[in-house]
C-alpha positions in Angstrom: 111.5 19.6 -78.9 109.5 17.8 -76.4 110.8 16.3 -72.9 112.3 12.8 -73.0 110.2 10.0 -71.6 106.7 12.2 -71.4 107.7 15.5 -69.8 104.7 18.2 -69.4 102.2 18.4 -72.4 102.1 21.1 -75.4 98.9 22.7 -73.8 100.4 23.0 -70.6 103.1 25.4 -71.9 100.7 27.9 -73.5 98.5 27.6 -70.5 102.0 28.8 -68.3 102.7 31.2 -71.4 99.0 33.2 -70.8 99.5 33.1 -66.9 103.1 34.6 -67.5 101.4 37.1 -69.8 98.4 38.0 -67.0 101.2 38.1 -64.6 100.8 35.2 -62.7 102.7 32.5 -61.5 102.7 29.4 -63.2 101.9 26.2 -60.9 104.2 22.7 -61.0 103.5 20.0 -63.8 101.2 17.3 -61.9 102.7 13.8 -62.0 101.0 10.8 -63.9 97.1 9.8 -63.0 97.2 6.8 -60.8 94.0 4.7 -58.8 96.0 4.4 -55.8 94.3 7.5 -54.2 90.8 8.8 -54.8 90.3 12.7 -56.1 89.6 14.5 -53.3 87.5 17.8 -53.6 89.6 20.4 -52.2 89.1 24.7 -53.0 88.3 26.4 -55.7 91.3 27.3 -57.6 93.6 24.9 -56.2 95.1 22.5 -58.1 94.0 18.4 -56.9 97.0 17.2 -54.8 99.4 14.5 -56.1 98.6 11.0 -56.2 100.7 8.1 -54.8 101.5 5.6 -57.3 100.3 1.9 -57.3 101.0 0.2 -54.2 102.3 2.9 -52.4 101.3 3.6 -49.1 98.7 5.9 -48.4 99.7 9.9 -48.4 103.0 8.6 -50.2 104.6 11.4 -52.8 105.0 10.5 -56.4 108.5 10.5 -57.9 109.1 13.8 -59.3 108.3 14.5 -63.2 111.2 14.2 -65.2 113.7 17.1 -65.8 112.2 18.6 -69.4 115.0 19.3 -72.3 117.1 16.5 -74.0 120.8 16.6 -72.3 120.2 20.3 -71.5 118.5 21.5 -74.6 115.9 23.7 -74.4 112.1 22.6 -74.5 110.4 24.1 -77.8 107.7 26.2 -77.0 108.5 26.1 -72.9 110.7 28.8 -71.1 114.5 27.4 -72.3 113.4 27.6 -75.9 111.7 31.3 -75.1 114.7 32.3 -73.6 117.0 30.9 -76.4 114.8 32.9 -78.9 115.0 36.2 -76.8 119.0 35.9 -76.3 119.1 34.8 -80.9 117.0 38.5 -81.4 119.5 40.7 -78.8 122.7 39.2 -80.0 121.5 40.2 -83.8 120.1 43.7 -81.9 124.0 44.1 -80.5 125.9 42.8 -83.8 124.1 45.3 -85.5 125.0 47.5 -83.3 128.6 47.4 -83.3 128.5 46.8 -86.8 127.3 50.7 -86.5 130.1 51.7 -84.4 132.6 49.7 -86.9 131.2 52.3 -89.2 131.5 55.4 -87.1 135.0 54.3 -86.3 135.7 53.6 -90.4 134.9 57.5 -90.4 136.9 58.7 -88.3 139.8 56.5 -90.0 138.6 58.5 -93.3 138.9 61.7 -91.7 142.9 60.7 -90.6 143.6 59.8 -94.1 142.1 63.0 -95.5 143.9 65.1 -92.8 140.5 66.5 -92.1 140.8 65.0 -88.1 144.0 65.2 -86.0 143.4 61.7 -84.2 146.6 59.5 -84.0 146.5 55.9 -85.6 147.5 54.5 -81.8 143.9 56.5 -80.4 141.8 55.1 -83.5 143.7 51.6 -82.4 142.3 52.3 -78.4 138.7 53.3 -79.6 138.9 50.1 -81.7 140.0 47.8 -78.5 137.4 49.7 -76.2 135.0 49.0 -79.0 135.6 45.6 -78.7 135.7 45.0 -75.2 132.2 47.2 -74.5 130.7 45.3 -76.9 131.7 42.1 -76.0 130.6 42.5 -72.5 127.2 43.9 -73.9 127.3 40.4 -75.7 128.0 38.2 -73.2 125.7 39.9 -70.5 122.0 38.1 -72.5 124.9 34.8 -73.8 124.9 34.0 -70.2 121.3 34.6 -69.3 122.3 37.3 -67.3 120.1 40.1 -68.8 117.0 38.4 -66.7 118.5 39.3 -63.4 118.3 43.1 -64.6 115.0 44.3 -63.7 115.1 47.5 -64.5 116.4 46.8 -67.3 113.7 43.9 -68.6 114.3 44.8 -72.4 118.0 44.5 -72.3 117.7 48.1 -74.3 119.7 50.4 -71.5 122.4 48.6 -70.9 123.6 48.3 -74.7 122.1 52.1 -75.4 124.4 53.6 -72.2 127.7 51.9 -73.5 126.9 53.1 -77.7 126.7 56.6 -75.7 129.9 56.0 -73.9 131.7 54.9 -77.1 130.1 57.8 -79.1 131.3 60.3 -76.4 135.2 58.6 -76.5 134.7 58.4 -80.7 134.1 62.7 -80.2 136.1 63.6 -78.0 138.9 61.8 -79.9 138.0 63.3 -83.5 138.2 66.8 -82.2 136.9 68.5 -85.3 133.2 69.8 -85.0 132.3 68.2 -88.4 132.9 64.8 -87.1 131.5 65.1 -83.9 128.2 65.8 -85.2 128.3 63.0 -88.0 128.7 61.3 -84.9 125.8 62.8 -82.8 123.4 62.2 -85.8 124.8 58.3 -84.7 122.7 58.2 -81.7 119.0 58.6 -83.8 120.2 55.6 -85.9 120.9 53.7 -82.7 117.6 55.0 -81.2 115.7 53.2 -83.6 116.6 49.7 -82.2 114.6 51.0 -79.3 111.4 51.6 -81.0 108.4 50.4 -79.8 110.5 49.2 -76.7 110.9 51.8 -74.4 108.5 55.6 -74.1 109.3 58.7 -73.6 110.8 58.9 -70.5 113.2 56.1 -71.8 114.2 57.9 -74.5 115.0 60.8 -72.8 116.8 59.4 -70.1 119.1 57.3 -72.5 119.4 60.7 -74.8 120.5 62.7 -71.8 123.3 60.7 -71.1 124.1 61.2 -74.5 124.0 64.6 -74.4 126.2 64.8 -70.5 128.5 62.2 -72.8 129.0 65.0 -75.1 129.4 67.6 -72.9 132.4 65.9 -70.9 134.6 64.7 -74.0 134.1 68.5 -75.2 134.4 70.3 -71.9 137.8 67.7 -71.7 138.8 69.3 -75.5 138.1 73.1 -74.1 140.6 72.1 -71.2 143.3 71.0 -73.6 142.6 74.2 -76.1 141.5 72.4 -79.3 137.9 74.1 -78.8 137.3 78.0 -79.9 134.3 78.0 -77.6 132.7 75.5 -75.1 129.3 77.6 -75.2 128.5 76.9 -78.7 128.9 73.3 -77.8 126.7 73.8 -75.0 124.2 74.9 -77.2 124.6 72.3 -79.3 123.9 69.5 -77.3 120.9 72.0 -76.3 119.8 71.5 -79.2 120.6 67.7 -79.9 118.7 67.6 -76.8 115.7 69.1 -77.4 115.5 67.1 -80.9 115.6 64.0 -78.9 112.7 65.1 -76.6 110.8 65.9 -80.2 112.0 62.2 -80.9 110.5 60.9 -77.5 107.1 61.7 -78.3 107.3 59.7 -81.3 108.9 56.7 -79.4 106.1 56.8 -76.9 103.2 56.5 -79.6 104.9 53.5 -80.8 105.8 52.0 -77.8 101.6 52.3 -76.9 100.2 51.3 -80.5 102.9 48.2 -80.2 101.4 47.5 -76.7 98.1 47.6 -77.6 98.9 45.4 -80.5 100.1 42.7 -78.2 97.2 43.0 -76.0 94.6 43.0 -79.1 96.5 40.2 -80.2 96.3 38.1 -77.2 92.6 38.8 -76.9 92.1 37.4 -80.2 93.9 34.7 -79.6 92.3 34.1 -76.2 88.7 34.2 -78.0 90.1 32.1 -81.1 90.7 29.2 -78.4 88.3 29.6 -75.5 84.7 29.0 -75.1 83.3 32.4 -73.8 80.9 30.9 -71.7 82.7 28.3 -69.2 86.2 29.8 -70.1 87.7 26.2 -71.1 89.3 25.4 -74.4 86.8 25.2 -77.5 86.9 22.2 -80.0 89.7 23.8 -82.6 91.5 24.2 -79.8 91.0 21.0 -78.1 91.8 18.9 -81.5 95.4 21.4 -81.7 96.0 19.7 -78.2 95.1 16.3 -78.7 97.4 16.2 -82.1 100.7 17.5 -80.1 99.5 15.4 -77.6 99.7 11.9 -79.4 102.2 13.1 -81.6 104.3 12.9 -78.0 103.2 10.0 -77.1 104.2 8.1 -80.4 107.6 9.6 -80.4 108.2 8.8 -76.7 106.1 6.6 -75.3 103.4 6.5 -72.7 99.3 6.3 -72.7 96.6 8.9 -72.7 93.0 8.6 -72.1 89.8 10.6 -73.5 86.7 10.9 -72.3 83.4 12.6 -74.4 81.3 13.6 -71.8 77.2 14.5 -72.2 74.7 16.4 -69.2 72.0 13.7 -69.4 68.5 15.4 -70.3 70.2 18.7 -70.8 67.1 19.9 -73.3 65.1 19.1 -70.7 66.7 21.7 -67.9 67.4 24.1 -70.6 63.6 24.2 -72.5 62.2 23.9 -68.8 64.0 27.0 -67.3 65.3 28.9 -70.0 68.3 29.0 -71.8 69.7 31.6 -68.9 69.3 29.0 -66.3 71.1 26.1 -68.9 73.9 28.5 -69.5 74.4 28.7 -65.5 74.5 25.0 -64.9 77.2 24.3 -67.8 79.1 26.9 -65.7 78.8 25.4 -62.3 79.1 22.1 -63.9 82.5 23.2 -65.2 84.0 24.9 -62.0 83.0 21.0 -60.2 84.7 19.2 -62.2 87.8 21.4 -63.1 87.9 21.0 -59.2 88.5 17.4 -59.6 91.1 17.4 -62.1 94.9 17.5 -62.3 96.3 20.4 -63.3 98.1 18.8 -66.4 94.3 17.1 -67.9 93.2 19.0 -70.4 89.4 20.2 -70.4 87.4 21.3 -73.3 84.1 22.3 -74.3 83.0 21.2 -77.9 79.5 21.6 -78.4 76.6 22.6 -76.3 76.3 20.3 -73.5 79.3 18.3 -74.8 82.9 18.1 -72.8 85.8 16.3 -73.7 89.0 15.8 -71.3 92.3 14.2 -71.9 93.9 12.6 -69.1 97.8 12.6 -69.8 100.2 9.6 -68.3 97.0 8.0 -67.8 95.9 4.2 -68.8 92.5 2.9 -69.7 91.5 1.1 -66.7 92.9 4.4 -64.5 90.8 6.4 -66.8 87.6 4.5 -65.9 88.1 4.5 -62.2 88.7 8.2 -62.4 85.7 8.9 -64.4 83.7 6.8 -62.2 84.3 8.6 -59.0 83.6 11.9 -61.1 80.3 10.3 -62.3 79.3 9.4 -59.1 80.7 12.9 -57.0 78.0 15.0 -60.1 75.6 12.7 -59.1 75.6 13.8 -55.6 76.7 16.8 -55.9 73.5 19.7 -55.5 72.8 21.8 -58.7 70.2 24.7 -58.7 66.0 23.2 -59.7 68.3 19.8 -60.2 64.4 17.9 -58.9 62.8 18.8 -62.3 65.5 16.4 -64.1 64.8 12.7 -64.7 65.8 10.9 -61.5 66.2 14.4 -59.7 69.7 15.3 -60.3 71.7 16.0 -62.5 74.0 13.2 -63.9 76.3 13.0 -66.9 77.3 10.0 -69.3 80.9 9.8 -70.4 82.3 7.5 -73.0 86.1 6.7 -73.3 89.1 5.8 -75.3 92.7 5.4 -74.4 96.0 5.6 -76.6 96.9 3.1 -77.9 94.4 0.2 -77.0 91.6 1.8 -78.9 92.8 3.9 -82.0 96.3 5.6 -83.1 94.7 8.7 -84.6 92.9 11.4 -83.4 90.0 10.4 -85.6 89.6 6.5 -84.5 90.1 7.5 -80.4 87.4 10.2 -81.1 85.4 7.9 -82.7 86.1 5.3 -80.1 85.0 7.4 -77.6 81.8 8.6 -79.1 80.7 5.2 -79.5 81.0 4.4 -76.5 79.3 7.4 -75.6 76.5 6.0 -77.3 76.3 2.6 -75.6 76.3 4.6 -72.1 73.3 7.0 -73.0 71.8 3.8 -74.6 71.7 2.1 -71.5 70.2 4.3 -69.5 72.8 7.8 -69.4 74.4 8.4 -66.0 77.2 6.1 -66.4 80.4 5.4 -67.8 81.4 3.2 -70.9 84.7 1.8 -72.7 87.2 1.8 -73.6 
């Protein structure tokens, strides 16, 4: 669902979703475009500051953006929906889960009926009530968001594996007979499996050595009331329950390192799917994806966006006269200059081979202009490397525009507004601005 009133763009959330995944910190939503206040250049890397809005004194502060979510609910596809979707898949993780110790606890009800286990119907009730309450908690820990303020704990997979060992350790140390207990045991490689491709082997191991002190107490506690023949052969039991689970480790870690390499090949793949390798900005399929959710918000609650099709002027010329090296250079310092210039929240794209595109969000027609303008004008002055062999002796680009909804209510009549007027701007001479 997208913010009432506006709220931050669709691009803008997968641009904070690959900073979160290159572990960086994502910057503020940049409030709407206004004239009042001339882009400033400012440092590479830093995003421009905010404009005051019309009529405002200068240096005044723009209202703050508006709170994203509809009465609470979370944003689809920014961090409340991502953190609804991570507590849906670890509630399912824990029901399973107790619906596992339901079962072990159905056992040892089968084993009182046969006569085959001496625990009393009032114990079975207790392990039933703890049961409940440990899982409860274990549910209501990621219900109330607080599973995030468990760093070492990041997959929520600890916490939920220590209290199945605690229960499994209370389950055997109340069924007493040695068949049950290691029905039980082979329990915990069921419940290890809800941790593949999660955790490696020193995970694994950890989580199965409490296990195995879990089942060493509630039979060292049996040995104390007499109902054991010999606490060393359980010792050498959970010896070798133990030494499985390393055995089981190693297997955990290989899929815990082909799953991460899976994420990381898949994020390169998407990363070269979307980008253009050469100036690092979005490339045309992903640019149209953009501009789609981008109007699509703006139709279903209000506000204006502008486009602008930008051209180098003679780039053939600079390219055929110093080699394509040299042309591939200037696109890239082209690009750094003007992503200096923009907001963080416009979206910049390259579509062809001297060909730009941005979208100014919140942003009217008549803003859009002036904006471009100053940009034109700021190239224009702006020193590129063997600039003198260009007509005029710089270089200088031509920008046509088009703003939602003055000018077109699709993508294809605002693209098409804008490349017209594209037209008129190199037809009259290139280094200047046209429409919308």
């Amino acid at each position: 669902m997208t913010p009432l009133g506006g709220g931050e763009p669709e691009w803008l959330r997968i641009l904070r979703k690959r900073e979160r995944w290159e572990g960086l910190v994502p910057a503020p939503t940049e409030p709407p475009r206004s004239t009042a206040e001339p882009p400033r250049p400012h440092g590479a890397g830093e995003p421009a500051p905010p404009r005051a809005p019309p009529g405002a004194p200068l240096g005044a502060a723009e209202p703050p953006p508006p709170t994203p979510g509809i009465l609470g609910t979370p944003t689809a596809g920014g961090p409340g929906h991502k953190a609804e979707e991570r507590r849906r898949v670890r509630t399912h993780g824990i029901l399973l889960a107790t619906a596992g110790l339901v079962f072990a606890l159905l056992v040892l009800l089968g084993l009182k009926i046969l006569a085959l286990s001496p625990i009393s119907y009032v114990e079975w009730t207790l392990a039933l009530v703890a049961t409940a309450i440990v899982q409860l908690v274990v549910w209501w820990i990621p219900h109330r968001s607080l599973d995030e303020h468990l760093r070492w704990d990041r997959h929520y997979t600890y916490t939920p594996m220590l209290a199945a060992a605690f229960l499994l350790s209370l389950y055997m140390y109340l069924a007493v007979e040695a068949v049950a207990r290691l029905l039980i045991l082979m329990s915990w490689f069921v419940a290890l499996l809800f941790t593949a491709g999660l955790v490696g082997f020193g995970e694994v191991a950890v989580l199965s050595g409490a296990m195995t002190a879990g089942y060493l107490i509630a039979a060292r506690l049996l040995a104390a009331r007499g109902l054991l023949p010999s606490f060393a052969f359980e010792v050498i039991v959970a010896g070798v329950f133990f030494g499985i689970c390393v055995f089981a480790a190693v297997v955990f870690r290989r899929l815990h390192q082909e799953r991460r390499e899976a994420r990381l090949l898949k994020q390169e793949l998407t990363e070269q799917a979307l980008t253009d390798p050469l100036t690092g900005l979005a490339n045309r399929r992903e640019f149209e994806r953009i501009m789609l959710a981008e109007l699509d918000r703006i139709r279903r609650y209000g506000g204006s966006c502008t486009v602008a099709m930008i051209d180098v002027d003679y780039f053939k010329n600079y390219n055929d006269t110093l080699g394509h090296p040299a042309g591939d250079a200037l696109l890239k310092e082209l690009t750094a200059v003007i992503r200096i210039q923009l907001r963080q929240s416009d979206f910049f794209a390259r579509v062809g081979g001297d060909e730009f595109t941005l979208v100014m969000v919140n942003t009217p027609g008549l803003d859009g202009l002036d904006v471009m303008e100053r940009l034109r004008r700021h190239l224009e002055t702006h020193r590129f490397s063997d600039e003198d062999i260009q007509p005029g002796g710089s270089v200088t680009i031509s920008v046509g525009l088009a703003s939602f909804p003055e000018n077109g209510s699709t993508y294809e009549e605002l693209i098409g507004h804008a490349d017209e007027a594209l037209y008129v701007a190199k037809s009259r001479g290139r280094n200047r601005v046209c429409g919308p």
